[in-house]
C-alpha positions in Angstrom: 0.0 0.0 0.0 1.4 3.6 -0.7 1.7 6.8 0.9 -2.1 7.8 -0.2 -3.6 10.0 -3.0 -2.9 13.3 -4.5 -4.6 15.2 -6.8 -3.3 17.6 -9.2 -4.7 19.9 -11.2 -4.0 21.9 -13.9 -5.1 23.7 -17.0 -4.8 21.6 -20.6 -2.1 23.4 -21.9 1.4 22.6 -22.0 2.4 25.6 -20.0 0.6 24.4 -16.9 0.7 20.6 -17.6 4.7 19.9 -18.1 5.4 21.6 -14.6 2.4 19.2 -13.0 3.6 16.4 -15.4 7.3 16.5 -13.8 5.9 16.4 -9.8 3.5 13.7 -10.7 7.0 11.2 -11.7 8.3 12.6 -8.0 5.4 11.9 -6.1 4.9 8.4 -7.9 8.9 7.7 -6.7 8.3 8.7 -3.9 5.2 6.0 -3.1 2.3 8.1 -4.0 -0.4 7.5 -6.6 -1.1 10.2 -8.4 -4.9 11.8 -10.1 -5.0 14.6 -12.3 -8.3 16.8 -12.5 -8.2 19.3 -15.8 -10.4 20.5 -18.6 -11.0 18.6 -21.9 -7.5 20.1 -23.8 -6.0 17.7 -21.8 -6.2 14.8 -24.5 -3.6 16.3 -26.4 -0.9 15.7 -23.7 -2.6 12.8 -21.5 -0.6 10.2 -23.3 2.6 11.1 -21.5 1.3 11.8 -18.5 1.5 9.3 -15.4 -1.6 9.7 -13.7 -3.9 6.8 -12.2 -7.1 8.5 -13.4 -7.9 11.6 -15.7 -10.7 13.4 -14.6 -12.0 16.3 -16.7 -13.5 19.2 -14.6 -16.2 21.9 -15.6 -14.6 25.2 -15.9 -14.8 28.5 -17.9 -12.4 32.2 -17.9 -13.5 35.1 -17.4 -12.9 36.7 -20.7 -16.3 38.3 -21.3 -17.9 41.8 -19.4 -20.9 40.9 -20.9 -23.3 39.8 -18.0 -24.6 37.0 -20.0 -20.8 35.7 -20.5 -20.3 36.0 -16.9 -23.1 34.3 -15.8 -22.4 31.6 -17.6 -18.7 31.1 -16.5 -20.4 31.4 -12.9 -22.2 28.7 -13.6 -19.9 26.4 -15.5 -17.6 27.3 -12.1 -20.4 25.9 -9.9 -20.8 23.1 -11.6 -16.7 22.0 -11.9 -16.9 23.1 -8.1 -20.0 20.6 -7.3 -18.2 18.2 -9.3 -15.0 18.6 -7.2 -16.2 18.1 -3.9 -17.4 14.9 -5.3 -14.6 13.6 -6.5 -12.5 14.7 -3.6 -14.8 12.7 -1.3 -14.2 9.2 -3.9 -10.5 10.1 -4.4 -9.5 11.0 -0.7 -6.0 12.6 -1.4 -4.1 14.0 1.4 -3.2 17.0 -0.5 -4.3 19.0 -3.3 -2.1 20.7 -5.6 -2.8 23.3 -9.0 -0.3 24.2 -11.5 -2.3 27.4 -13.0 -5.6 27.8 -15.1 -9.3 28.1 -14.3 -9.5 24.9 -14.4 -8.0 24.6 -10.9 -10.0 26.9 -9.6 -12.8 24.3 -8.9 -11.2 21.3 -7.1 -8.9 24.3 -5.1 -11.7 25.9 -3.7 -13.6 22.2 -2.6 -10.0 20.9 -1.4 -10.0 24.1 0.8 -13.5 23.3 1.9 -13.4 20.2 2.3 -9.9 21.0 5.0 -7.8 18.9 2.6 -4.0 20.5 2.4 -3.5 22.8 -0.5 -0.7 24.2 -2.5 -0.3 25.8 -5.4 2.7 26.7 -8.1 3.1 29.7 -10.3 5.4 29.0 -13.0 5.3 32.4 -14.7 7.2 35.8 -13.2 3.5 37.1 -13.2 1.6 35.6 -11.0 -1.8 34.6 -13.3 -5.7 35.6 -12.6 -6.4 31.9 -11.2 -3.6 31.9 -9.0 -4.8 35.3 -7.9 -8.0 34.1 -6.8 -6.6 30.8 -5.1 -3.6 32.4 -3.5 -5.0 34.0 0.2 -7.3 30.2 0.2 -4.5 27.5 0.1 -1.9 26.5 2.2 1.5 27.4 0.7 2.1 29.3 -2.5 5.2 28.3 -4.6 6.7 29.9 -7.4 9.3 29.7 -10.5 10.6 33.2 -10.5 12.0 35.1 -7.8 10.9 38.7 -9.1 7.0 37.2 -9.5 4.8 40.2 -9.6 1.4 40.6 -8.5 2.0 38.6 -5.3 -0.3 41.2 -3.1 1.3 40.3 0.3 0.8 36.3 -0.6 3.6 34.2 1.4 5.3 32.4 -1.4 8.3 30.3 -1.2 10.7 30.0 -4.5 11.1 26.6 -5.8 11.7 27.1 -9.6 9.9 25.4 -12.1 10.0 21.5 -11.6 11.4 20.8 -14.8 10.8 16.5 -16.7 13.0 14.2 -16.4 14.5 14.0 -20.0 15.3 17.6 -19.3 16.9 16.8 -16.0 19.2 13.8 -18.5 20.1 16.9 -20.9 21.3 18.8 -18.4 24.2 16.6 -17.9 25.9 17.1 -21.4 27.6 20.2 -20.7 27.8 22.7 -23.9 30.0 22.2 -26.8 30.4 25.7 -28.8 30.2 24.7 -32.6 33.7 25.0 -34.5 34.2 27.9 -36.8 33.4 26.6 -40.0 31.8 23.2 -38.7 27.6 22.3 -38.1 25.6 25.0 -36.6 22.5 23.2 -34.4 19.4 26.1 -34.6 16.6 24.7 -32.6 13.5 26.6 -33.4 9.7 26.4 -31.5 7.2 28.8 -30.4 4.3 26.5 -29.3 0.7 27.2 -30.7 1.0 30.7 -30.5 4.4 31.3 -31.7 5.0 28.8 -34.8 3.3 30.9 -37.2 5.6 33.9 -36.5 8.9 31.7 -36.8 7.6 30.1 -40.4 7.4 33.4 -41.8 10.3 35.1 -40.3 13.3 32.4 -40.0 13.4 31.7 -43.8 13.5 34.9 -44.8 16.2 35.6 -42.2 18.1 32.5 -43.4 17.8 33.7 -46.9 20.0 36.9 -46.1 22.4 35.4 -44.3 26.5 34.8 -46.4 26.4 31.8 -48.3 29.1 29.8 -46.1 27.2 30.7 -42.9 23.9 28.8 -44.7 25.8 25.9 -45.5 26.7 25.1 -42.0 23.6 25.9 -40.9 21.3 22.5 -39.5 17.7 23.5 -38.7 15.3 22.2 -36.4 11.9 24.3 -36.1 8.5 22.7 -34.6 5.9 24.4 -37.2 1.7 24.5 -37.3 0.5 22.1 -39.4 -0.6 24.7 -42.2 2.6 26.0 -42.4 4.8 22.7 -42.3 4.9 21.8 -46.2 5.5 25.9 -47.0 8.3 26.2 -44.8 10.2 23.1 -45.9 9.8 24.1 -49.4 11.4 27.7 -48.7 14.4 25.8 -46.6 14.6 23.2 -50.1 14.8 26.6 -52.0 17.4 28.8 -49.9 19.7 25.4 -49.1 19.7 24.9 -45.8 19.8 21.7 -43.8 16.3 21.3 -41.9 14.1 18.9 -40.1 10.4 20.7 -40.0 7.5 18.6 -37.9 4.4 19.6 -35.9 5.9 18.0 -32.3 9.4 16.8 -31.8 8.9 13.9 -28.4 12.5 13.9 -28.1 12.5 17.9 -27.5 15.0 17.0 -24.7 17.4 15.6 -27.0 17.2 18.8 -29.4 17.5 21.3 -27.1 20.8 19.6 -25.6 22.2 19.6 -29.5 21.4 22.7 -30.2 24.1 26.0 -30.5 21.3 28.3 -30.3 17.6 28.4 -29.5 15.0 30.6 -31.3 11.8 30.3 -29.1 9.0 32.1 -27.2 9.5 32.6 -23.5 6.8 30.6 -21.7 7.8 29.9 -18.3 8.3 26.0 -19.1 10.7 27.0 -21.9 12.8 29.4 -20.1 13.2 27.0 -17.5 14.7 24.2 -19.1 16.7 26.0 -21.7 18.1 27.7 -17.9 18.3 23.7 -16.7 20.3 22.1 -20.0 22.4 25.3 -20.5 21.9 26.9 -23.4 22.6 30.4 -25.1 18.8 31.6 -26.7 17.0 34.4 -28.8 13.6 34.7 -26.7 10.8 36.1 -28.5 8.1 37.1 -26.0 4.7 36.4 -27.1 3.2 40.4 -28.0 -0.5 39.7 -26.7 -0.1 38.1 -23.4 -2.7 39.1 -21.0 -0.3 40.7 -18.4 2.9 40.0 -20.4 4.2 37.4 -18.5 6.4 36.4 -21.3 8.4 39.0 -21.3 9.3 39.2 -17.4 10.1 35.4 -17.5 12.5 36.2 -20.6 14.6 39.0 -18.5 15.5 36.6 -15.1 17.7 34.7 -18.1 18.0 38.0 -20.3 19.5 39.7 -17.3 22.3 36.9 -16.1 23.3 37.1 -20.1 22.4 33.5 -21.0 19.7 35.2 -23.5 19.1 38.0 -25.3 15.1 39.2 -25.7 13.9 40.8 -29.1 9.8 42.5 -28.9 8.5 40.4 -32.2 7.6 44.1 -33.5 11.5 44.9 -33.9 12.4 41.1 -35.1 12.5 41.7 -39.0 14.2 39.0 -40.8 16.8 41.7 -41.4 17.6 41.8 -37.2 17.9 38.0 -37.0 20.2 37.6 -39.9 22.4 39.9 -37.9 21.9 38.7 -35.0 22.9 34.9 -36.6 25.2 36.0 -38.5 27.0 37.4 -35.0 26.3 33.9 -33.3 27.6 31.9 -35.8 31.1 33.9 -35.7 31.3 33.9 -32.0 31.4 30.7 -30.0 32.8 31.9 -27.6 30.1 35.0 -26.7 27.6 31.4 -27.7 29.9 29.6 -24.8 29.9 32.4 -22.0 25.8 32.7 -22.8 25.4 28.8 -22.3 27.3 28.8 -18.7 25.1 32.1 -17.8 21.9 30.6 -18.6 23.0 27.3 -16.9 23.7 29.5 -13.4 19.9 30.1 -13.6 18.4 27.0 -13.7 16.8 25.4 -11.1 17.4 22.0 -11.5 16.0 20.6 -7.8 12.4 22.4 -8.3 11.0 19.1 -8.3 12.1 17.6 -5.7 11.5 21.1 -3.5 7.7 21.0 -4.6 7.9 17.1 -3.5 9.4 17.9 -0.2 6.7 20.6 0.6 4.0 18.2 -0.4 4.8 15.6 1.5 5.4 18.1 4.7 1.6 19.1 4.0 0.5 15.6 3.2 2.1 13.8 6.6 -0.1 17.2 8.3 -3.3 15.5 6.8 -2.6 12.2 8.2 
């Protein structure tokens, strides 16, 4: 028999799920079994992801002033809530934990109710609006970022971002600056939000850059499915080695090859690229509600493991220089490896595991 139950909960996208993904492999090592409560986006990651059960919980955002909108989230709230307490009462865990999204909001709230230990984690350097509603009702707040904003008097306690496994094996190949005229690695992603700006803007770049620096180039960019076909036929057209796909599962693997990273700045990312080590272009994303992005990018930007271009200034003119620059300099690459690597957390995980189980030995 194991230690007990815990449930964690999380919104359906990667951003919230990777950080709960990583905790749920601690808590299972360390003899718990672990339940996973979030909204129906979860299918696209639940493969991976080692729970007992998978159970989808009613919730809505409040993204509408329009009283009809509102009452309707209220109500989709009440029922994930309802729903909750009943599935706390069949699961019994001995603590509750969220990992950000409305979706947590519900099972928080009934875990809180209900007296069941609480915690939950902010992985962005903003702290985000369902983390603002939960933070004064739980038991212990952690977060990623050290400069979080919006904390409002909240007792937190800095963990990092619990970063998976595979990322954890990266980490231990230390960086290798590419040779003057040998392969440059350029690992490219920008999640859903972010693809469509790098398939329009990285070929173009690559198109201006000298043809020597082209030929050494060796691509690897996650791309939207609409976009996939295009781009490889502009990287067929310009010359340039490239591997194009919708999801790479062995993202680890890439970002420990890679010389350089071209990437968005979700909290998730920033983390590991901190974790493995290595030098990066960070591209916030412009519409963020509260521009989280951005603030995660500068606790890297700042130690000078990364430098952080606004999208707006980031013509395909900027980043051939800026490539251009990178490829000449392994060294500069080098220095910005070992400064990103001083930022990484790489014991997140098993600080979130240590403050669970302090909270779930209180429940017993």
């Amino acid at each position: 028999m194991g230690k007990g139950n815990i449930l964690l909960c999380a919104g359906g996208t990667g951003g919230h799920l990777f950080p709960a993904e990583a905790v749920a492999h601690e808590m299972i090592r360390r003899g718990y079994a672990v339940h996973l409560a979030a909204d129906d986006r979860v299918e696209r990651f639940a493969a991976n992801f080692p729970a007992e059960e998978i159970h989808l919980i009613k919730s809505a955002t409040f993204s509408s002033k329009n009283p009809i909108g509102l009452a309707k989230t209220l109500v989709q709230l009440a029922s994930g809530y309802l729903q909750s307490r009943r599935l706390l009462k069949r699961v019994s865990p001995v603590v509750v934990a969220g990992f950000g999204g409305y979706p947590t909001v519900p099972p928080l709230l009934a875990a809180s109710h209900l007296r069941i230990p609480t915690l939950i984690h902010e992985a962005n350097a903003v702290l985000g609006r369902a983390n603002r509603l939960l933070g004064k009702r739980v038991t212990q707040v952690a977060i990623g970022f050290g400069n979080t904003s919006h904390m409002d008097g909240i007792h937190v306690t800095v963990t990092g971002n619990p970063v998976r496994p595979a990322i954890l094996e990266a980490s231990k190949e230390a960086f290798a600056a590419p040779k003057e005229t040998g392969k440059f690695q350029l690992l490219v992603f920008g999640g859903s939000q972010g693809a469509a700006y790098f398939s329009d803007v990285l070929p173009k770049a690559l198109d201006l850059l000298a043809a020597p620096l082209r030929k050494r180039l060796s691509v690897v960019q996650q791309a939207r499915e609409e976009d996939k076909n295009t781009l490889i036929h502009a990287y067929e057209n310009i010359g340039v080695e490239h591997q194009v796909d919708t999801f790479f599962t062995d993202m680890a693997a890439k970002i420990q090859q890679a010389h350089l990273v071209i990437s968005r700045a979700g909290a998730s990312t920033v983390s590991e690229l901190a974790v493995v080590g290595r030098p990066a272009i960070l591209v916030p994303y412009p519409h963020a509600l509260d521009h989280d992005q951005a603030m995660n990018a500068s606790t890297v930007a700042t130690e000078g493991g990364a430098v952080i271009f606004q999208q707006s200034v980031l013509t395909p003119e900027v980043l051939a220089d800026e490539l251009s620059k990178a490829m000449k300099d392994p060294k500069k690459l080098a220095l910005a490896a070992k400064n990103a690597k001083k930022t990484g957390k790489p014991n997140a995980v098993s600080m979130l595991g240590d403050m669970l189980e302090a909270l779930a030995s209180g429940h017993n």
